[in-house]
Structure formats: C-alpha cells, structure tokens
C-alpha positions in Angstrom: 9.7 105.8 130.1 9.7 102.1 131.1 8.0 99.7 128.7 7.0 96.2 129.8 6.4 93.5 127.8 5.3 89.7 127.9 8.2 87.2 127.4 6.4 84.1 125.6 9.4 80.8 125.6 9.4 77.5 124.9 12.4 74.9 125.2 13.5 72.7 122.1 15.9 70.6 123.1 18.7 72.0 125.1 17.6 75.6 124.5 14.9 78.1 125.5 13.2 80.5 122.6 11.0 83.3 122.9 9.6 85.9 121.5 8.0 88.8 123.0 4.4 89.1 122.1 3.9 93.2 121.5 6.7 93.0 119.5 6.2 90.7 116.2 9.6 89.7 114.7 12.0 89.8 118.1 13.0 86.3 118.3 15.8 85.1 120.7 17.5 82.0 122.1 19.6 80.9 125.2 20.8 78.1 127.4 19.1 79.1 130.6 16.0 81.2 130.9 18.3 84.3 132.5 20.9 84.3 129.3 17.2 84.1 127.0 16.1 87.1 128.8 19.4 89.1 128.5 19.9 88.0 124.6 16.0 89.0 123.8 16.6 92.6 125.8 19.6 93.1 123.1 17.3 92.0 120.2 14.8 94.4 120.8 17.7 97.1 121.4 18.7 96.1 117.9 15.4 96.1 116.5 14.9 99.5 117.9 18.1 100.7 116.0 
C-alpha cells in the first residue's frame, strides 16, 4: 500500500528542514530540496523500524 504524506520545509540558512506533518517526530535536513526529500524518506524508514 502507498502512503502519502505532506512534506512541510523551511530553509535556515544554507539548508532546507522539514518535517512531515502526519508523522510527529520525523525531522530531516538537506542542501537542496531533492537530497531533503531523499534524507526525510530514510527517516521515516527508520522510524518505521
């Protein structure tokens, strides 16, 4: 089953954050909006875990 959920970021300073909303507590970071995307997919694999 596919899940979506809603990708919420901000920039501070040189790097994007986010969080995803249906999911309190998975927090992530990157350079570029893609690499955020890609490092908060593997925190919510680890969270799952």
């Amino acid at each position: 089953m596919k899940r979506f959920f809603t990708l919420e970021y901000w920039q501070d300073d040189s790097w994007f954050v986010g969080k995803l909303k249906e999911i309190p507590g998975v927090f992530s970071q990157g350079k570029t909006v893609e690499e955020l995307k890609e490092n908060i997919i593997d925190a919510y694999r680890m969270m799952l875990k």
